[in-house]
Structures are given as C-alpha cells and as structure tokens.
C-alpha positions in Angstrom: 65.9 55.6 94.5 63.8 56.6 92.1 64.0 55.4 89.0 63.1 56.9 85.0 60.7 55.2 82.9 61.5 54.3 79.5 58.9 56.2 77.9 60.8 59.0 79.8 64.1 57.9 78.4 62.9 57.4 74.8 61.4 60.9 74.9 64.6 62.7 75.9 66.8 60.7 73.8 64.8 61.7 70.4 64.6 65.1 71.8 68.2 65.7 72.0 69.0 63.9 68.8 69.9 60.8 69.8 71.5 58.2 66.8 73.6 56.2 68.5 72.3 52.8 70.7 70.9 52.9 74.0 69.8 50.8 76.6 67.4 51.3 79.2 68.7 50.3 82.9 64.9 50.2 84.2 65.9 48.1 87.4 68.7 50.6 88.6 70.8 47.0 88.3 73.9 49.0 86.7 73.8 51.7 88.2 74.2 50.0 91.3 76.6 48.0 90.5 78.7 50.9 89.5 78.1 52.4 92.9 75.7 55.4 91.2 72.6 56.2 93.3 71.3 59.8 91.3 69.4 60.0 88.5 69.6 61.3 85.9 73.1 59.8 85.0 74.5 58.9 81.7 76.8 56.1 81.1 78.8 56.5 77.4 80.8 52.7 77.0 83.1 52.4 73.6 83.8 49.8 72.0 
C-alpha cells in the first residue's frame, strides 16, 4: 500500500480549510485495522 506523507496531509488539509483536529495515520496501522487498503480515505470520529 502506499501510503501519504504528512507533509502531503498538512498541505491538503490547510488547502481545503481545515479547523477541526486531525491526526496523521503514517503507518497505515488504522486503516488496517478497519479493514481499508485505498488511499486517499477519510475517517470523521465524533465525540
């Protein structure tokens, strides 16, 4: 798999206007774990 970078990440994230909290999944350890093997993916979790 291959995976982003978090440059990549932080880039898209302030290009689209981003204010809420991220986190950066460098390892693909999540997305594994949910089963998810394609990038790119987004993951929204509330609270």
């Amino acid at each position: 798999m291959s995976l982003d970078t978090l440059e990549r990440g932080a880039s898209y994230a302030e290009d689209a206007g981003v204010t809420f909290p991220s986190a950066f999944d460098g390892d693909g350890e999540v997305l594994s774990s949910l089963g998810l093997n394609n990038l790119p993916y987004s993951l929204l979790i509330g609270c």
